[in-house]
C-alpha positions in Angstrom: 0.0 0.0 0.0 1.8 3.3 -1.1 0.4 5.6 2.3 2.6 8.4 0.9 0.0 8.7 -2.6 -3.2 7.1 -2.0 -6.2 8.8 -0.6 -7.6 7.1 3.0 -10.9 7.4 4.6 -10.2 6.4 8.6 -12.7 5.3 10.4 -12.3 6.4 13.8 -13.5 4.1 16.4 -12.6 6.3 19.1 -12.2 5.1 22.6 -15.2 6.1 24.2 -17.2 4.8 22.0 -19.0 0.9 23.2 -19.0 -2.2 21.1 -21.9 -1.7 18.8 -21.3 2.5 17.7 -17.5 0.8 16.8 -18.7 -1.7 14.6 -21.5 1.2 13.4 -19.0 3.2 12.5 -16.4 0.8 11.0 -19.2 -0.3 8.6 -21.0 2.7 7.8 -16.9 3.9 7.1 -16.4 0.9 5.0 -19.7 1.9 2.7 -18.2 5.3 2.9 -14.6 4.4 1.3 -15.6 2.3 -1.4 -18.3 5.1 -2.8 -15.4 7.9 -2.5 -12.8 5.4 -3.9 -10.6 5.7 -0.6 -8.7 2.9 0.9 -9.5 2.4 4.6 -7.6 2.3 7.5 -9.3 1.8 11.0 -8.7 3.0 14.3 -9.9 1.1 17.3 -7.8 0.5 20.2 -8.5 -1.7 23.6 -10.1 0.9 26.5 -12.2 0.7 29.2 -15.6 1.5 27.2 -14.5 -1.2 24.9 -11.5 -3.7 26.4 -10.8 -5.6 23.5 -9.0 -5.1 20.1 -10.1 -5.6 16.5 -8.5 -8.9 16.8 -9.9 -9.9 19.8 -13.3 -10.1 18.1 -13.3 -10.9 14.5 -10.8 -12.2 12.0 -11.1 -9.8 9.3 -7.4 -8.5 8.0 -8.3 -4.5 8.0 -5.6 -2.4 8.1 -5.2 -0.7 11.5 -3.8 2.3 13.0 -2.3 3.3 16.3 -2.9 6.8 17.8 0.5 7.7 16.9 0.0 7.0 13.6 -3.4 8.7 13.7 -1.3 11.4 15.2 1.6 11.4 12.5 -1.2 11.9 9.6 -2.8 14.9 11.2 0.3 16.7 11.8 2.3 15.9 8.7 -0.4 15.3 6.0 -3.4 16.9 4.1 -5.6 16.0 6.4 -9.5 16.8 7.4 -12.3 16.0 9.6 -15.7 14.7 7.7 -18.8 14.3 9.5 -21.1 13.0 6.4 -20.8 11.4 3.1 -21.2 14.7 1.6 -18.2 16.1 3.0 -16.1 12.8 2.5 -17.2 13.5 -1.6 -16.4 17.0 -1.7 -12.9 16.9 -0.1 -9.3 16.6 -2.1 -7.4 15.3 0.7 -5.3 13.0 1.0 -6.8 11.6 4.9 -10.3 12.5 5.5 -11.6 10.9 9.3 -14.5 10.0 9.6 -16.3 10.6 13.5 -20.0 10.3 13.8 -21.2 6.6 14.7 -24.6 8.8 14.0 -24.4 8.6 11.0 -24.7 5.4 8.7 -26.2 4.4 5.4 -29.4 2.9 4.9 -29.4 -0.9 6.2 -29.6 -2.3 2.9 -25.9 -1.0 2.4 -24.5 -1.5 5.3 -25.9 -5.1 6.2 -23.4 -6.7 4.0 -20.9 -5.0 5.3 -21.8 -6.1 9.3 -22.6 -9.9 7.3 -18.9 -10.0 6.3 -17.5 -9.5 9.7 -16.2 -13.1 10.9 -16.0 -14.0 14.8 -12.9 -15.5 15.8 -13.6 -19.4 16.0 -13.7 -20.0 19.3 -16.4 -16.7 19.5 -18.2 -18.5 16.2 -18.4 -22.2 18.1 -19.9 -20.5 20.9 -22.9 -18.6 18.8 -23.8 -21.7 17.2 -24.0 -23.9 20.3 -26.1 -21.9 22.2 -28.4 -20.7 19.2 -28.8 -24.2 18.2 -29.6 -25.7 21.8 -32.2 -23.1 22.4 -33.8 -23.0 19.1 -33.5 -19.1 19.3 -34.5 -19.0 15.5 -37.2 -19.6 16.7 -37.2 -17.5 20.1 -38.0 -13.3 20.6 -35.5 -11.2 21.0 -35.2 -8.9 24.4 -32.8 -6.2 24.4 -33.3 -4.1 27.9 -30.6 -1.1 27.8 -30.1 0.5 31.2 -26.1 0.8 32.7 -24.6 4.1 31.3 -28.2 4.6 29.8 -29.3 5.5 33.2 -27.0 8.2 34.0 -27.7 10.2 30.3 -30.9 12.7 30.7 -31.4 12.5 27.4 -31.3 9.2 26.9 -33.7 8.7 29.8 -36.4 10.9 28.5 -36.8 8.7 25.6 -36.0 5.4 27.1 -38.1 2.0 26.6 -39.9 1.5 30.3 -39.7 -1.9 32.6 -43.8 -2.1 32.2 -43.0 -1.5 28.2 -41.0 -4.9 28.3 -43.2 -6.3 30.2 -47.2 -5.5 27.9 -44.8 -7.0 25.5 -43.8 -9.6 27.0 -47.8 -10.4 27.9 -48.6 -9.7 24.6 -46.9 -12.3 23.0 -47.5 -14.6 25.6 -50.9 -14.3 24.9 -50.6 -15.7 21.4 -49.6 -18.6 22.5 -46.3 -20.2 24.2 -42.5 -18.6 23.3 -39.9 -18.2 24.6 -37.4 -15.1 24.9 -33.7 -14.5 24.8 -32.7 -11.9 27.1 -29.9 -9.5 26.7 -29.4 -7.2 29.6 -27.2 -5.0 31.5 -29.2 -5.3 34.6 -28.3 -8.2 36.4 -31.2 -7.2 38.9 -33.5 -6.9 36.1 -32.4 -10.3 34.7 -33.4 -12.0 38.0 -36.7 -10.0 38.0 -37.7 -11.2 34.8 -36.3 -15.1 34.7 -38.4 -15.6 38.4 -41.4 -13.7 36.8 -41.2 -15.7 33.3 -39.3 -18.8 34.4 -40.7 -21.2 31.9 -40.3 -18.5 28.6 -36.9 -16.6 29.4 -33.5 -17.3 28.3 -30.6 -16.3 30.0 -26.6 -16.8 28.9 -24.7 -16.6 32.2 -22.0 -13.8 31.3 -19.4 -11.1 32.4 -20.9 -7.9 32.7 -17.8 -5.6 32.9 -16.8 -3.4 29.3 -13.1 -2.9 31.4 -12.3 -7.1 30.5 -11.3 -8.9 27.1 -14.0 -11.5 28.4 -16.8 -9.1 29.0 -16.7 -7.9 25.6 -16.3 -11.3 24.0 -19.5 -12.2 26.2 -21.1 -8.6 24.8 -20.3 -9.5 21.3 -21.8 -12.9 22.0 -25.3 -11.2 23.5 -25.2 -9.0 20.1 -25.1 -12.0 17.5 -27.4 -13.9 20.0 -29.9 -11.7 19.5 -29.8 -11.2 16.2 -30.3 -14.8 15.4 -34.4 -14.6 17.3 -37.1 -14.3 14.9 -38.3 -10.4 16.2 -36.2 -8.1 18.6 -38.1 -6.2 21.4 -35.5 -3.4 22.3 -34.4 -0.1 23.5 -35.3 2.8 21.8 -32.1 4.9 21.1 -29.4 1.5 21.6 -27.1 0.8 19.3 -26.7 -2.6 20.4 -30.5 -2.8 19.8 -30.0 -1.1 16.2 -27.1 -3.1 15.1 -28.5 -6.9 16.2 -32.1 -6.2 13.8 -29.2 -5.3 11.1 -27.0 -7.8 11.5 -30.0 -10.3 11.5 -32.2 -9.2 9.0 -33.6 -5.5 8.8 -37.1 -6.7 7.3 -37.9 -8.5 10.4 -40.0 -7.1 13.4 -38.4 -4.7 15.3 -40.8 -3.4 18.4 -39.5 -0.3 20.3 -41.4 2.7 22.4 -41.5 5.7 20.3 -43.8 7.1 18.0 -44.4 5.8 14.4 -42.0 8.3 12.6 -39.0 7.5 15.8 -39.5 4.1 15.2 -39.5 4.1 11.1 -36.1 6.7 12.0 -34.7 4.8 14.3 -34.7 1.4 12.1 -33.8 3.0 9.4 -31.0 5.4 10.4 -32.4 8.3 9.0 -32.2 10.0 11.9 -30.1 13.8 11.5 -27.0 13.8 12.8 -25.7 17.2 14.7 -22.6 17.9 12.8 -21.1 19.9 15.7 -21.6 17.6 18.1 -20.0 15.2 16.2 -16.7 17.6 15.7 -17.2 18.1 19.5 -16.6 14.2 20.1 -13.2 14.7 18.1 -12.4 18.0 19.5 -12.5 16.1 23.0 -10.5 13.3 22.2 -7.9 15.2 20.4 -7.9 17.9 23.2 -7.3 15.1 25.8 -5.3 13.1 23.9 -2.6 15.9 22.6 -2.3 17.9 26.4 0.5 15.3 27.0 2.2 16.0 23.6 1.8 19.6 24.1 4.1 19.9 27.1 6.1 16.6 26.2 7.2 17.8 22.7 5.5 21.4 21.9 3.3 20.2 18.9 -0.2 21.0 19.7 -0.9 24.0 17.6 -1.1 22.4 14.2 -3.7 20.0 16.2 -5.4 23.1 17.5 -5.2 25.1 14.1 -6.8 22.0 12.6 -9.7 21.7 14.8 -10.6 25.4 14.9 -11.0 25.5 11.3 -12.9 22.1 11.2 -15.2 23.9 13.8 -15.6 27.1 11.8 -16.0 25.1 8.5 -18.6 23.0 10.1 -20.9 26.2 11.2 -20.5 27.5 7.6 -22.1 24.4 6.0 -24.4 23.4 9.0 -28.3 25.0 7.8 -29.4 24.6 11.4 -28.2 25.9 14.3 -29.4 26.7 18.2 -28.4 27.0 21.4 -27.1 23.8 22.1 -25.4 23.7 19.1 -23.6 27.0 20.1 -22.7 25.9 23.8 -21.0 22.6 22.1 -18.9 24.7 19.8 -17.9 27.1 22.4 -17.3 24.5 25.2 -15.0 22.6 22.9 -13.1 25.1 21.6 -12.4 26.9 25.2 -11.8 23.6 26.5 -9.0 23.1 24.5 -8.1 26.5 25.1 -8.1 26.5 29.2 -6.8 22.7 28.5 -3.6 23.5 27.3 -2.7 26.6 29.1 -3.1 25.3 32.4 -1.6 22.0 32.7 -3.4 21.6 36.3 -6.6 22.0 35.0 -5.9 19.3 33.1 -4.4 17.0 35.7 -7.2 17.9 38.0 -9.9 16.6 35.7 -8.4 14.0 34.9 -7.8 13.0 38.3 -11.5 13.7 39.3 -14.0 12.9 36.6 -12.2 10.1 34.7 -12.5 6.8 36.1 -11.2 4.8 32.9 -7.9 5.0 31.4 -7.7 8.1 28.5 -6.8 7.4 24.6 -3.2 8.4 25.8 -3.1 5.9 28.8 0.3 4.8 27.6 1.4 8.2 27.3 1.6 9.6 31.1 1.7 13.4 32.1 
């Protein structure tokens, strides 16, 4: 691969994002670079949101990058930050990054994309085992979100209820006996349900922990579980729920609480993505991620430069814009202003508000 000629597309897999918004955006990125006739290179590195590699997971030979790498092409190369396909079309560069796990083509493009993604063996041996044993082709699918869920306001203004779950769960129990995988991060919620519906719940004992190789192996497992029932009944606004009916088969039944046109959004990814937001999620990572470099070795202002002009370049093309739009923009770019001119500011926060290891973990202030 000639790096020093070709035009890339990297999909950035950043290291907050969970499981599913990683393979969301590796896939919607791998549509992405085969329309604009980039090569890919991927970025996704072990954290504690997501404590496993690539590698760890699936067998598929992509090309990855390390955030020095990542680093190396922002600071020495034509380099710029899309947030849609539009963008990715329009620009001459030779590295375009690609951020939002927002945004994603239709599932009709991107299916094949999740279809081609091939478990390690050991992973695969697993999936068919247990699918197989308890006839889950057969079984409904029950994705209830809560964990990290629980702790977003937004997210809980819009998420599916317990009694939701549960009128389902009556309603198909109604028309007749089945039975129901369930995928949860609420161990409590898990006992609830298995002592309420003993005879029609199924339960895969598990690690429940995204800081462990095995609890991601385990989530992975839950996602391909539950994509092999006949109809998912999920959480509105998951990921996990979103990317299981994909990997499955979109033209199944997918039952989530919302109204018609959510619903129809939601399963369809059509919903709009907030461009600033997403360069906000970049901003972040970058800010945190270069502070180190800044006082280690001086070299943050082409980083800074970089972002500033993404952020300006980004309010020129958005059409809509309001407040919160305006607070993100302004508390990303004064973060990484207050960020790199005090240094114990920095150290403070990170001391303080950051309970999992940072995307420079193995770079140490």
């Amino acid at each position: 691969m000639d790096i020093a000629s070709s035009k890339y597309l990297i999909a950035f897999c950043h290291d907050w994002m969970g499981l599913a918004n990683r393979l969301k955006c590796l896939v919607s990125a791998q549509a992405l670079a085969k329309e604009t006739e980039r090569e890919l290179l991927v970025y996704w590195e072990s954290t504690d949101m997501c404590c496993a590699c690539f590698e760890d997971l699936y067998v598929n030979p992509f090309h990855r990058i390390s955030f020095d790498e990542l680093f190396a092409f922002i600071e020495n190369s034509s380099f710029e930050v899309v947030e849609s396909a539009k963008a990715c079309s329009r620009s001459s560069v030779q590295y375009v990054l690609f951020v939002s796990p927002s945004f994603a083509f239709p599932p009709h493009v991107i299916e094949p994309y999740l279809k081609s993604l091939k478990l390690q063996p050991t992973l695969q041996k697993t999936l068919t085992s247990f699918s197989k044993s308890h006839a889950l082709s057969s079984s409904i699918g029950l994705h209830i979100r809560r964990g990290d869920f629980m702790r977003d306001p937004y997210n809980k203004l819009r998420l599916s209820s317990d009694d939701f779950f549960i009128k389902a769960i009556n309603s198909q129990l109604e028309l007749g006996p089945c039975s129901f995988y369930l995928c949860t991060d609420n161990p409590v919620l898990e006992e609830e349900l298995s002592q309420k519906y003993p005879s029609s719940i199924i339960v895969r004992k598990k690690v429940l922990s995204r800081s462990s190789l095995e609890g991601m192996q385990d989530s992975l497992l839950d996602l391909y579980l539950l994509s092999t029932t006949k109809k998912i009944i999920g959480t509105m606004g998951s990921t996990f729920t979103q990317v299981a009916y994909w990997i499955g088969d979109s033209k199944r039944e997918l039952l989530v609480s919302g109204s018609t046109d959510a619903i129809e959004a939601f399963r369809l990814c059509t919903i709009e993505v907030n461009p600033s937001r997403q360069m906000n999620t970049f901003a972040y990572f970058l800010t945190n991620a270069l502070i180190v470099r800044f006082f280690k070795e001086r070299r943050f202002l082409p980083i800074f430069r970089l972002i500033t002009l993404s952020y300006v370049r980004v309010y020129i093309d958005s059409s809509r814009h309001n407040l919160f739009d305006e607070l993100d923009r302004i508390i990303g770019v004064c973060g990484m202003c207050l960020l790199s001119v005090f240094p114990s500011l920095y150290r403070s926060l990170k001391k303080n508000f950051f309970k999992h290891p940072l995307p420079f973990s193995s770079h140490k202030a």
